[in-house]
ROLUMDO-68029 format. One line per 8 residues: their letters; for each residue x, y, z of C-alpha. Coordinates in steps of 0.001 Angstrom, whole numbers, plus 500000, padded with zeros to 6 digits. Example, Ala and Ser with C-alpha at 12.3 -4.5 7.8 and 13.67 -1.06 7.14 Angstrom:
<nodes>
AS = 512300/495500/507800; 513670/498940/507140
</nodes>
This chain:
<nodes>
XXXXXXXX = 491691/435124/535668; 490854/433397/538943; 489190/434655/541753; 492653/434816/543924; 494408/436973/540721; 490825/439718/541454; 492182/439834/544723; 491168/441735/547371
XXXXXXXX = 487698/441693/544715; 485037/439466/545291; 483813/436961/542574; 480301/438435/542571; 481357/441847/542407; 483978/441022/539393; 481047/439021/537540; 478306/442249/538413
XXXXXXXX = 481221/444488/537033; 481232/442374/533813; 477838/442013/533496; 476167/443511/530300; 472963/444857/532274; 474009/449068/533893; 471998/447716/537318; 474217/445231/537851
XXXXXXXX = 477047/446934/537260; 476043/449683/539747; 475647/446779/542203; 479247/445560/541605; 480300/449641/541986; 478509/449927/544808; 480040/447026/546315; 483554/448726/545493
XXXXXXXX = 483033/451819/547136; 481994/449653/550467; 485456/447631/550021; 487396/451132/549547; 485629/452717/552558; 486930/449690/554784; 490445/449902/553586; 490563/453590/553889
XXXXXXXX = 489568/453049/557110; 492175/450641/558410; 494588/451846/556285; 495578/449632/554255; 497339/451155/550942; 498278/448030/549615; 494773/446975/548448; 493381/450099/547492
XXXXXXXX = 496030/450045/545002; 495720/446338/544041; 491545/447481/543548; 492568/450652/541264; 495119/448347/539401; 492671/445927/538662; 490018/447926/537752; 492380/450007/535667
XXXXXXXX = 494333/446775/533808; 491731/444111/533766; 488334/446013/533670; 488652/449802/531728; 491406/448430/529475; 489833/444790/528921; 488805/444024/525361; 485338/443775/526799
XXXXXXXX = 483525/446775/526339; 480965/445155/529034; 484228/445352/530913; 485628/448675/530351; 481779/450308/531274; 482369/448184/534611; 485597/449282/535073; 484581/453387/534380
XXXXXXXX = 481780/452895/536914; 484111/450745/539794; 486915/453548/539598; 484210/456351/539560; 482866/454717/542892; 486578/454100/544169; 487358/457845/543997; 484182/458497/545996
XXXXXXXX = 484707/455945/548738; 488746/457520/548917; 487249/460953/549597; 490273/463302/550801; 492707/460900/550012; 491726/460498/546541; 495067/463364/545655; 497099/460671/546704
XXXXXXXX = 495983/457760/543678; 494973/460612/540998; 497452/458809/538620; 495955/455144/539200; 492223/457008/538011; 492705/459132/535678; 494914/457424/533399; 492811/454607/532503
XXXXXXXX = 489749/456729/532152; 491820/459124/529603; 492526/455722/527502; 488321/455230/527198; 488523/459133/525531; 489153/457217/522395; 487212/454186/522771; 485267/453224/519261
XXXXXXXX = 482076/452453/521415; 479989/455362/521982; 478591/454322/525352; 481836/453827/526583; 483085/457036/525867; 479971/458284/527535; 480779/456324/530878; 484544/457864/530667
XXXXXXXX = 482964/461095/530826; 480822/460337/533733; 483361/458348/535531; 485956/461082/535186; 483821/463586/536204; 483398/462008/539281; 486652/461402/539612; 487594/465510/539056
XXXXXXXX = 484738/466940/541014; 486707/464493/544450; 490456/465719/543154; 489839/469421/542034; 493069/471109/541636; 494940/467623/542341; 493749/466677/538392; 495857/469904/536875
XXXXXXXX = 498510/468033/536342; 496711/465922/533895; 495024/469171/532345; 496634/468748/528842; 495312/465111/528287; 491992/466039/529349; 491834/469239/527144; 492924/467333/524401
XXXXXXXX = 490220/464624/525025; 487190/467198/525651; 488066/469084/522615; 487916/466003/520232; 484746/464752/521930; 483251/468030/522087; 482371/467510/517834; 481423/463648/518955
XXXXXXXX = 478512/462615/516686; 476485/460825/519649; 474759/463902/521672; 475064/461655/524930; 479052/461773/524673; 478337/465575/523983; 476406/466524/526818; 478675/463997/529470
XXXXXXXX = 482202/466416/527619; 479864/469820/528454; 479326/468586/531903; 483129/467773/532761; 484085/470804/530356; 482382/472975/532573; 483966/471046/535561; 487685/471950/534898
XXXXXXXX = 486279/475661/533883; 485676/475849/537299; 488922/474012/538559; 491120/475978/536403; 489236/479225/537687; 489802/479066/541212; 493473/477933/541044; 496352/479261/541496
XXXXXXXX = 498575/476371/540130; 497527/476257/536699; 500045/475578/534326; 499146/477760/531267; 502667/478036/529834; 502744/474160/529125; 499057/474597/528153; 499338/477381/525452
XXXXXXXX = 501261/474956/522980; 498616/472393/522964; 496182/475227/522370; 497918/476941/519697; 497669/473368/518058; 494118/472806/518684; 492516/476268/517521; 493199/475232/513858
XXXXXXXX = 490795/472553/514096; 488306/473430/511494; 485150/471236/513286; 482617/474296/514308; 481718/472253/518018; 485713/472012/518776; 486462/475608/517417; 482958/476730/520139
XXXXXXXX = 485204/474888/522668; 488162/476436/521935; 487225/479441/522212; 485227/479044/525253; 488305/478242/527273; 490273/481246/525779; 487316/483533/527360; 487225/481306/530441
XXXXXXXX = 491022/481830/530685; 491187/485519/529683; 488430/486260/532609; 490457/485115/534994; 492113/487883/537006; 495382/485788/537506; 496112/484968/534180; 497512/487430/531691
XXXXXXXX = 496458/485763/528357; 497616/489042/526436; 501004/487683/527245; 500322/484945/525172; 497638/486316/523147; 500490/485980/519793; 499833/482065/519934; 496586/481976/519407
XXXXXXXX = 495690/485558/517355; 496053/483898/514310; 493192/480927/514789; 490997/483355/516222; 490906/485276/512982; 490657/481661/511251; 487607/481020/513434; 486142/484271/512938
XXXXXXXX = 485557/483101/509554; 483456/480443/510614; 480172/479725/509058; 477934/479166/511774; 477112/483329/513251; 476896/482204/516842; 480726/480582/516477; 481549/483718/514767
XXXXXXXX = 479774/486416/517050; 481506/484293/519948; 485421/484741/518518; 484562/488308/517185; 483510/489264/521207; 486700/487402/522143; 488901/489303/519850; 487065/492765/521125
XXXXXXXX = 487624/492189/524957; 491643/491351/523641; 491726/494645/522105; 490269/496203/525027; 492793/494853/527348; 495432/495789/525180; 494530/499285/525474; 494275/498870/529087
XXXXXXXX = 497665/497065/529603; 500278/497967/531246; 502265/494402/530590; 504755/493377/527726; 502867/492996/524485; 504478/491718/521729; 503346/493589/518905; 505746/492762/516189
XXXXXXXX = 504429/488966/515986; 501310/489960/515958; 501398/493019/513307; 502642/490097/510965; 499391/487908/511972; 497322/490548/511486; 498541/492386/508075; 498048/488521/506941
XXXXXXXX = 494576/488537/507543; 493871/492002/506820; 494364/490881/503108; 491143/488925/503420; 489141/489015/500286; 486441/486774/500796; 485136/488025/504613; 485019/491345/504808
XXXXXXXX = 484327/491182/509004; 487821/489417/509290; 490034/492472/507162; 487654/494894/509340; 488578/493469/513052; 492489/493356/511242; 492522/496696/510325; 491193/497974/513398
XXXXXXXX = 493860/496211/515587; 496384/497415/512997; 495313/501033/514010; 494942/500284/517589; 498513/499307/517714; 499845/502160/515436; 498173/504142/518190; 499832/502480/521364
XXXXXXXX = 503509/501263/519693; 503868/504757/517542; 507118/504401/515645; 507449/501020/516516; 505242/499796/513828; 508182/501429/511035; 509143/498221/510438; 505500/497060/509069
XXXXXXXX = 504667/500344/506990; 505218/498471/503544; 503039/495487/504894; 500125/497715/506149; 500054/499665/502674; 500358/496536/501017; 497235/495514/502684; 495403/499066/503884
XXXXXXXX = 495467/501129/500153; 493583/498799/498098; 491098/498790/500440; 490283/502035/500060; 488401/501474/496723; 485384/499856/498235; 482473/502233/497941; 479895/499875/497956
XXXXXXXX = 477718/502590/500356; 474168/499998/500622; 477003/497200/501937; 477659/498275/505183; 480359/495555/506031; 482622/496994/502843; 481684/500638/504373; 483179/499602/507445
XXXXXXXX = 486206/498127/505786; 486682/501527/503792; 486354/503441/506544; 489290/501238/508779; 491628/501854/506357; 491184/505478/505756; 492036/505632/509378; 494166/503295/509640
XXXXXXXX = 496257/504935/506439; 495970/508506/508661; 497377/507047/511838; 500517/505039/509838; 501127/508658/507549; 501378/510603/510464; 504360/507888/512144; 506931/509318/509308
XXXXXXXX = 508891/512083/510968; 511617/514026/509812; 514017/512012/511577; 513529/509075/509099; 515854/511131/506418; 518843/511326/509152; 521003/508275/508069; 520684/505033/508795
XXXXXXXX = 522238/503607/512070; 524130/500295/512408; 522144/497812/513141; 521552/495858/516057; 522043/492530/517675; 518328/491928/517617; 516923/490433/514727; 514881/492567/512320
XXXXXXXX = 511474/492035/511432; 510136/491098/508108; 509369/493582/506168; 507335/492608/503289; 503614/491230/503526; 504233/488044/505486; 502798/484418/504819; 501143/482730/507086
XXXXXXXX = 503818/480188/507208; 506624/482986/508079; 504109/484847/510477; 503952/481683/512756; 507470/480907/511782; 510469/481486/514081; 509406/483204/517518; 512400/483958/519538
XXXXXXXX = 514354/487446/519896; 510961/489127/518760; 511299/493150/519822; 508054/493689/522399; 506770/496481/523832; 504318/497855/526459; 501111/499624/525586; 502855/502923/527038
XXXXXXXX = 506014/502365/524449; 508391/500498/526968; 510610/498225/524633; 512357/494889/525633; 512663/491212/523595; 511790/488103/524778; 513517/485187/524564; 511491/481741/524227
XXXXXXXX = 511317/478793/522722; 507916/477001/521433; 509389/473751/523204; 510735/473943/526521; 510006/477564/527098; 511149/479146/530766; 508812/480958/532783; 508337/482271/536260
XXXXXXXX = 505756/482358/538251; 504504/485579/540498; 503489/485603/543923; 499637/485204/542389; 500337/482385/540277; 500395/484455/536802; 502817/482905/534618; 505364/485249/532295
XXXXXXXX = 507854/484696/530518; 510926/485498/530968; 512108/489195/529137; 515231/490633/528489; 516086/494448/527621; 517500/495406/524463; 518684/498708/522642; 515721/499061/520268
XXXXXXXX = 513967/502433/521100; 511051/504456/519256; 513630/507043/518213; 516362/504536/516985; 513832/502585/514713; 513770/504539/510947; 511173/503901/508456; 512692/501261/505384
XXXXXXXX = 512200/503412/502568; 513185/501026/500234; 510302/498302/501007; 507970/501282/500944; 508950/502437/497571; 508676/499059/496238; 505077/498649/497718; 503890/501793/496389
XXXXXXXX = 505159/501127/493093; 503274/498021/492427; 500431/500245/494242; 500350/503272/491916; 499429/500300/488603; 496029/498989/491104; 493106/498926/488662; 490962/501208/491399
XXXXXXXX = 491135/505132/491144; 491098/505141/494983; 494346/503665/495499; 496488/504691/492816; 495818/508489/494095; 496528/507046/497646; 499827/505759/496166; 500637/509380/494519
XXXXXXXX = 499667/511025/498189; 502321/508827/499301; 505104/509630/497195; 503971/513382/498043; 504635/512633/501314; 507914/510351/501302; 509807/513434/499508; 507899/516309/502399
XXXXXXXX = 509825/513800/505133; 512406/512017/503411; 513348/513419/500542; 517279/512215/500710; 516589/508541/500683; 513593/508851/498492; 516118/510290/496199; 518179/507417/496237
XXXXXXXX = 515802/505230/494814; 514441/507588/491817; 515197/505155/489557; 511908/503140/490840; 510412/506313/491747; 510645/508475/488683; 509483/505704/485962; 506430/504769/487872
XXXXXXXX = 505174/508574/487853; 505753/509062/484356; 503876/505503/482999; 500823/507694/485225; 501541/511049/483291; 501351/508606/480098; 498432/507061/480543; 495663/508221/478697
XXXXXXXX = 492920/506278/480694; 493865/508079/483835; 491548/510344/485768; 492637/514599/485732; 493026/513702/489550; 495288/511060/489126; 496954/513067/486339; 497182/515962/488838
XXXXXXXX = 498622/514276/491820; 501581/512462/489322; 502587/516045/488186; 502480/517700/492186; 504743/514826/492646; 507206/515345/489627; 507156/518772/490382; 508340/518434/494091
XXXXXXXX = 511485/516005/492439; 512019/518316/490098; 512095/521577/492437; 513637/519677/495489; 517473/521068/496143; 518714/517368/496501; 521832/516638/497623; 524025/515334/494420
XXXXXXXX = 525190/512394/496740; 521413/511160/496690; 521295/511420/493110; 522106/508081/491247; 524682/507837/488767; 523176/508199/485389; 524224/504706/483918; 521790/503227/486730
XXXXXXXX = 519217/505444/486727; 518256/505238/483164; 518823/501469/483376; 515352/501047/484441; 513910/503510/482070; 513408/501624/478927; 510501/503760/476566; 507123/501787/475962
XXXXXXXX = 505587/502478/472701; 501864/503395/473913; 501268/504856/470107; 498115/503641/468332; 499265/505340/464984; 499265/502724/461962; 502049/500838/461663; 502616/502047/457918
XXXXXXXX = 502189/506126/458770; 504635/505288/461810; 507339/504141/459248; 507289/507092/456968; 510613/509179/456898; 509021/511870/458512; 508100/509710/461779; 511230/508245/461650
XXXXXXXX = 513707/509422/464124; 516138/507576/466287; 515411/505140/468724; 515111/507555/472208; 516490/504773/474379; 518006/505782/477537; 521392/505902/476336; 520193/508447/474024
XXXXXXXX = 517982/510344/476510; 521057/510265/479024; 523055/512235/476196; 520473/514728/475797; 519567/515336/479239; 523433/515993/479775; 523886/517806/476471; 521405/520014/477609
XXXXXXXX = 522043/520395/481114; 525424/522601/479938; 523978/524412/477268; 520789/525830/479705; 522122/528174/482559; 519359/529960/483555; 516894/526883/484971; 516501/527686/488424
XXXXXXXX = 516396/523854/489648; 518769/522237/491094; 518605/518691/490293; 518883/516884/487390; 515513/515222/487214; 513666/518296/486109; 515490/517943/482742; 514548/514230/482979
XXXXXXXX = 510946/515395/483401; 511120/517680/480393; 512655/515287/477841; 510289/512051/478987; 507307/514430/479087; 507721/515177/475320; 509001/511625/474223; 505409/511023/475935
XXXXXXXX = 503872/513132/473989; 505622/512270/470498; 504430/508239/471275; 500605/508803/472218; 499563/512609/469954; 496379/511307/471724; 498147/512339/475456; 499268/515383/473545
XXXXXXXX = 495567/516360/472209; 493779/515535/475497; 496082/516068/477963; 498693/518209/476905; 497639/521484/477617; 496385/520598/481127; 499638/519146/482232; 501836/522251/481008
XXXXXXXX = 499607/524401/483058; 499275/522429/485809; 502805/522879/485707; 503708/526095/485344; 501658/526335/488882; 503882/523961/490314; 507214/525271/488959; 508876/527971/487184
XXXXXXXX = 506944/528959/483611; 510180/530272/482464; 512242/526714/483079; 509584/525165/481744; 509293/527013/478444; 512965/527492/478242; 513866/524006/478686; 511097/522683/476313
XXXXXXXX = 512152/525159/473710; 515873/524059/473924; 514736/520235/473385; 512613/521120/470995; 515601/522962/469023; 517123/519818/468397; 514171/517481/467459; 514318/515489/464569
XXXXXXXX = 510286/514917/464451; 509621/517474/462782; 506167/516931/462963; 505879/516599/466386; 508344/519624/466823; 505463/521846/464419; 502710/520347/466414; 504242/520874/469917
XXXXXXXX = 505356/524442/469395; 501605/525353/468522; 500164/524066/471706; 502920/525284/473273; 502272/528558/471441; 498496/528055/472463; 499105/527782/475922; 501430/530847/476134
XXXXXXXX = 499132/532929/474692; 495742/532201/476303; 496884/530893/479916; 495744/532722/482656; 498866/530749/484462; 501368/532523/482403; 500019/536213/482734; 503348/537079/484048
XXXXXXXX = 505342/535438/481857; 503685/536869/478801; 504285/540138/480442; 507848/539740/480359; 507940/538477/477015; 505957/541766/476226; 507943/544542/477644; 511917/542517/476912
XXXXXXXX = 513379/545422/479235; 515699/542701/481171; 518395/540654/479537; 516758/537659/481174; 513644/537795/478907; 515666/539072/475749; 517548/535601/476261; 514092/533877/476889
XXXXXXXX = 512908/535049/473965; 515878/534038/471699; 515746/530671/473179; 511490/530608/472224; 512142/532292/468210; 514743/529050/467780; 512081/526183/468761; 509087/528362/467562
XXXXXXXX = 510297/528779/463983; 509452/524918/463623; 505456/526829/462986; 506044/530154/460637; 502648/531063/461736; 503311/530485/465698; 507159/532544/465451; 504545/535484/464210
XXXXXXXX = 502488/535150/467260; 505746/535347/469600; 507102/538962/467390; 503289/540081/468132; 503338/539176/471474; 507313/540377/472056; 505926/543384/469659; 509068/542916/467333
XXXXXXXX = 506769/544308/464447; 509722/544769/462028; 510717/541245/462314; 507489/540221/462352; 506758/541921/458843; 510243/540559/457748; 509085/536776/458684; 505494/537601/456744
XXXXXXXX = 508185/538149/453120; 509638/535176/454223; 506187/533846/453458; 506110/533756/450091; 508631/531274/449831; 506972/529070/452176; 504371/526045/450934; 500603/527362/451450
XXXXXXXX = 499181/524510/452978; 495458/524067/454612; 497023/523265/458368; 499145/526469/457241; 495896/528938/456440; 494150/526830/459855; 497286/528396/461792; 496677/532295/460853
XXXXXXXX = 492934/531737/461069; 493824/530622/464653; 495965/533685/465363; 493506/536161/463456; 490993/535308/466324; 493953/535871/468747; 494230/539150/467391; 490726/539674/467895
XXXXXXXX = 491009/538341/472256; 491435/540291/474955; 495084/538920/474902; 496308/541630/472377; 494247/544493/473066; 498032/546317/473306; 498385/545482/469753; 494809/546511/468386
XXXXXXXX = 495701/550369/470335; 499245/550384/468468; 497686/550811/465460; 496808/554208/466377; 500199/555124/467218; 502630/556356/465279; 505600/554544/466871; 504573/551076/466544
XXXXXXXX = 501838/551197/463462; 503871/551326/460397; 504943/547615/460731; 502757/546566/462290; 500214/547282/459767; 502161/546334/457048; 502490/542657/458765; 498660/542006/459544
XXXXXXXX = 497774/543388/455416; 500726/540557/454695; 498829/538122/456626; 495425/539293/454681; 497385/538892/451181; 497855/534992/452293; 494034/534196/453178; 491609/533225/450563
XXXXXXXX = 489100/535601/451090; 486584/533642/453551; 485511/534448/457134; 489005/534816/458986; 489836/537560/455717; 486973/539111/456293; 487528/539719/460035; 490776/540866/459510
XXXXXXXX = 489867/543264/456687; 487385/544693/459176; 489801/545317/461589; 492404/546907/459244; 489573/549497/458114; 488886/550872/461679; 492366/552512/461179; 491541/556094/460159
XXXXXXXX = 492498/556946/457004; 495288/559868/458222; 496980/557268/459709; 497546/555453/456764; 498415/558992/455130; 500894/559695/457670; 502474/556475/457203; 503103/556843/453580
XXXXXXXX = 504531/559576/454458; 507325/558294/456503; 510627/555888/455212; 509948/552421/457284; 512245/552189/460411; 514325/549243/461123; 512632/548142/464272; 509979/550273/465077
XXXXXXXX = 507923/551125/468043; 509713/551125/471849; 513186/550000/471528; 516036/549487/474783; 519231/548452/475302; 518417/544706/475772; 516228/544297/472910; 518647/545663/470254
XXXXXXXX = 521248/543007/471389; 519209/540517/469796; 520428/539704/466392; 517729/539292/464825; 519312/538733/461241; 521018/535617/462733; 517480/534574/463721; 515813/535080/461030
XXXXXXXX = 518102/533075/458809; 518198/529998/461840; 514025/530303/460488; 514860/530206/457261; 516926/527189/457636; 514302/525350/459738; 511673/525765/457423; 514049/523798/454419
XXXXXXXX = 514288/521397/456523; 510232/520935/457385; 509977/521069/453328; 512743/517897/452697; 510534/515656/455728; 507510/516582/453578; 509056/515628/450412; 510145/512616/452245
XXXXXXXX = 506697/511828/453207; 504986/512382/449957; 507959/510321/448502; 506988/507081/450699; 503717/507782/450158; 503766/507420/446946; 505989/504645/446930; 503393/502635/449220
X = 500959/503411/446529
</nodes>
């Protein structure tokens, strides 16, 4: 260019701006800011804009980089010489100085800083306008590997901290896009910067960053994984000031967006500090929005339950996290009210939240129509867009946006019962002890507050609770909390509208085999019985739901119970051994002994195991007899003097004659000592086998408890003896004469010998000892041959067996 085209420059100053040496560049600056001071002076616009052009076009943005440093340092000057009237040519500096942000040479980008921190501490406020370019600059050069370019961006950072402080023009509504962007830089020196301006920006008593705190919540938590402590310790006291404000606030908080964020990062495996700050805000905002939160129960449990497993007591960081969500779990339990069983109103026009654990990609997804609320419960929505979003601004210069009422209240929101269901389901299989029992509490709960929709979904419900019953490998606790649950379905007067139709509810129950028998032995003709698949287990359940009248339950599920609990039983004898005589107490706490027994013995009537059937009547017999849980029943049984127990006990003889030995036990118990002595004839016909001589062993030491003391007295009287002596010397005729014959012999001789005199004496009665109305409406012919009849069929399965047995051989 020639000297006229640097017009109104000189040629020496354009040659000391181009020179390579800084001191004669600072001569050819200096000599700019006396030519800008003489045309401020007489007024004459027209140059000082030919000047900036020049120095802008020809000098910063020359392919020189001799040049561009010139050209920083000449407009740097310029802006000092213009003084006030610097506001007025804020475009003509700062643009060209923006431009040497990116410049590849590293002492350029040094003199951009310097020049345009001259440039911003003349303008002040007038720069604002130019606030996202120059926040976008500073935070890349804020990770700049030359420390020179880093300490010029800390001085001008610092700069426009100040600027943007003492405004009241600040534009943070155009701003907040540009930082959402920029806090998922994963550079540690840009994520310091970010940060710094969020605290520089929340400290400011105009601005109401809560308002906008959804943008950003989610790289905060990113940051607060960071690896360097100081970066971390930084975002964490960030995040803690946020959550003190929120409690404070008495503005619009939208805590729908940000429950998403932070059930996301609540999930955090790897850093336990991150699911610890998410689970606290979690329970904060429980706290403040109440029944607001309904919408994000299945997330938070999703997230909050397995997280109650860690009990890792020397790490204190897992502690903490343990801790959260035991609190956490408290606040969200308590949030279920009555109200959530009432039915379900029509929904609104404002979009529902999601309601399942949210990606990250959904959480930050679509943002408009989101329901918000106040930290006192006031509800409205706000409607924004990410580009182009209206705002207002206040007579302080806060910017809001813009919010609009809607009809969501605290009262109208009801829990989804369905997502929670579905959560706890998958919840109730977690490989810790910790949560599966949370899961069970759970299920407690749902049918306490809403039983009528948890009804509705049994067919998730029920399954889930009986694979726990089934499982062999579960804890007594977790075994415990399955049957409190069970037994509240089962015992719970449901409305038959909430019950599903049976087609759909056994749809879902198809039988696993859990059995560790050998293959071969589970082939035999003996363990050979249909298929139980629901169809068949549908039939039953309604077969039998006509034929028993007397169950006190309403619904039909406690049939349900009864028949799974024993096709449990049949598949794994090892749930049966270990865990069969604690669940059938545990039970008879929870519900009706009499349904129970009642409805067992009717199943058990038309088993075609007849194995299992012997096998379950014994521990069945077992239980009856030694439980201190059935006192009351077995005092019913003893004194028959209603028609309700007469019936009972008809119902018991029919299942109990699959064990000769156990039917016994029930005439002892029922003292029917004439039948009894009848069924002892019946003997003789029976096979003798060693399980057989095992059984009357067991009930020769049942004799001998505290359980039949009654009996041990009758044989001093008169009324009762006769029989009842003849039956126990029938039982002594069967043993071999070993330790159980001896004890019984022993017994039999404390009788005194005038009582055996006096019964010689006397013709046998039919039915001796006390006899009433009720009990001599039992037919006890017709029972006695339904025994007989049982016991030909126990001897064809045996032949059966023996016959495949041999045939393997």
């Amino acid at each position: 260019m020639t000297d006229k085209e640097y017009s109104p420059l000189t040629s020496v100053c354009v040659k000391a701006l181009n020179d390579k040496l800084y001191e004669r560049r600072k001569q050819g600056a200096l000599e700019i800011e006396k030519i800008m001071k003489e045309f401020v002076q007489k007024k004459e616009e027209t140059n000082v804009k030919a000047v900036l052009k020049i120095l802008g076009d020809n000098f910063a943005l020359s392919s020189n980089p001799n040049a561009r440093k010139g050209g920083l340092i000449g407009l740097a000057a310029a802006s000092i010489a213009l003084g006030k009237d610097t506001c007025r040519y804020v475009n003509e500096l700062v643009k060209p100085v923006l431009a040497c942000f990116r410049d590849a040479d590293s002492q350029v980008r040094y003199y951009s800083c310097e020049a345009l921190y001259n440039i911003v501490k003349v303008t002040r406020g007038a720069v604002l306008p130019f606030f996202n370019e120059i926040f976008d600059a500073l935070s890349k050069l804020s990770s700049d590997p030359d420390q020179n370019v880093k300490s010029g961006t800390e001085l001008l950072d610092r700069l426009m901290k100040d600027i943007v402080t003492e405004s009241s023009s600040f534009d943070l509504v155009s701003f907040i896009p540009l930082l959402r962007e920029r806090i998922y830089n994963k550079n540690e020196f840009a994520r310091q910067f970010i940060v710094s301006w969020i605290v520089t920006l929340d400290a400011v008593p105009d601005i109401n960053m809560l308002v906008f705190l959804p943008e950003i919540l989610d790289g905060l938590f990113l940051i607060l994984d960071d690896r360097k402590p100081e970066i971390r310790k930084m975002c964490q006291d960030c995040l803690c000031e946020f959550l003190t404000g929120i409690k404070n606030s008495k503005s619009y908080l939208n805590f729908s967006q940000m429950a998403n964020i932070l059930i996301v990062h609540s999930e955090n495996m790897d850093d336990d500090n991150i699911s610890y700050m998410a689970i606290t805000w979690l329970r904060e905002f429980v706290l403040i929005a109440g029944r607001l939160m309904l919408p994000y129960v299945s997330g938070i449990l999703h997230t909050t339950l397995p997280r109650l497993a860690l009990e890792d007591i020397e790490n204190k960081s897992k502690k903490n996290v343990r801790e959260a969500a035991e609190g956490l779990n408290r606040v969200v339990i308590e949030l279920i009210e009555d109200l959530d069983d009432n039915p379900t109103p029509a929904p609104t026009p404002a979009p529902t939240p999601a309601q399942e654990s949210p990606s990250r990609e959904t959480t930050l997804g679509s943002r408009a129509g989101e329901i918000i609320v106040t930290s006192k419960g006031e509800v409205t929505a706000t409607e924004r867009q990410i580009e182009g979003v209206e705002a207002t601004q206040n007579d302080i210069g806060q910017t809001l946006y813009k919010l609009s009422t809607c009809d969501v209240t605290p009262r109208s929101l009801q829990l989804d019962v369905l997502s929670v269901i579905s959560i706890l389901c998958e919840l109730v299989r977690h490989h810790e002890l910790q949560t599966r029992l949370a899961s069970l509490r759970w299920f407690r709960h749902l049918l306490i507050k809403v039983p009528n929709k948890t009804f509705r979904h049994m067919n998730m419900v029920f399954p889930e609770l009986m694979r726990t019953l089934a499982d062999i490998d579960q804890s007594d606790e977790t075994v415990l909390l399955a049957l409190e649950t069970l037994a509240k379905i089962t015992a719970f007067p449901v409305d038959p509208s909430a019950i599903l139709p049976a087609a759909q509810f056994y749809s879902t129950q198809q039988p696993k085999d859990h059995s560790n028998t050998d293959q071969a032995h589970k082939n035999s003709p003996e363990h050979k019985s249909p298929v139980h698949s629901s169809s068949y287990i549908e039939i039953l359940v309604q077969t039998l739901s006509k034929k028993i009248q007397t169950v006190s339950v309403t619904n039909r599920y406690f049939l349900d119970f009864m028949v799974q609990l024993l096709e449990a039983f049949k598949k794994d004898r090892n749930i049966l051994e270990r865990r069969g005589a604690f669940i059938i107490r545990q039970l008879c706490l929870q519900l009706h002994p009499e349904d129970i027994f009642q409805t067992l013995s009717e199943i058990l009537i038309v088993e075609l195991d007849m194995k299992f059937a012997c096998t379950m009547v014994q521990t069945l017999n077992t239980i009856l007899l030694t439980s201190t849980e059935l006192f009351a029943l077995r005092n019913r049984l003893k004194d028959l003097n209603s028609k309700e127990s007469c019936e009972l006990f008809s119902c018991l003889y029919r299942s109990w004659s699959h064990s000769p030995v156990a039917t016994v036990a029930l005439c002892y118990l029922t003292q029917n000592y004439t039948h009894a002595c009848n069924l002892i004839q019946v003997f003789g016909n029976l096979e003798i086998t060693v399980d057989f001589l095992n059984e009357i062993d067991k009930l020769i030491q049942l004799i001998e408890s505290p359980i039949f003391a009654y009996l041990r007295l009758q044989l001093l009287d008169e009324a009762y003896s006769q029989d009842l002596i003849k039956s126990l010397y029938g039982l002594l005729m069967l043993l071999p004469q070993a330790e159980p014959f001896t004890l019984l012999r022993n017994r039999l001789n404390c009788i005194p010998h005038y009582q055996l005199a006096a019964l010689t004496a006397k013709p046998s009665q039919t039915n001796s000892g006390r006899r009433n109305e009720f009990v001599a409406a039992i037919d006890f012919d017709q029972l006695l041959k339904h025994f007989e009849s049982l016991q030909v069929l126990h001897r064809e399965a045996r032949r059966r067996h023996l016959g495949y047995v041999s045939g393997c051989i």
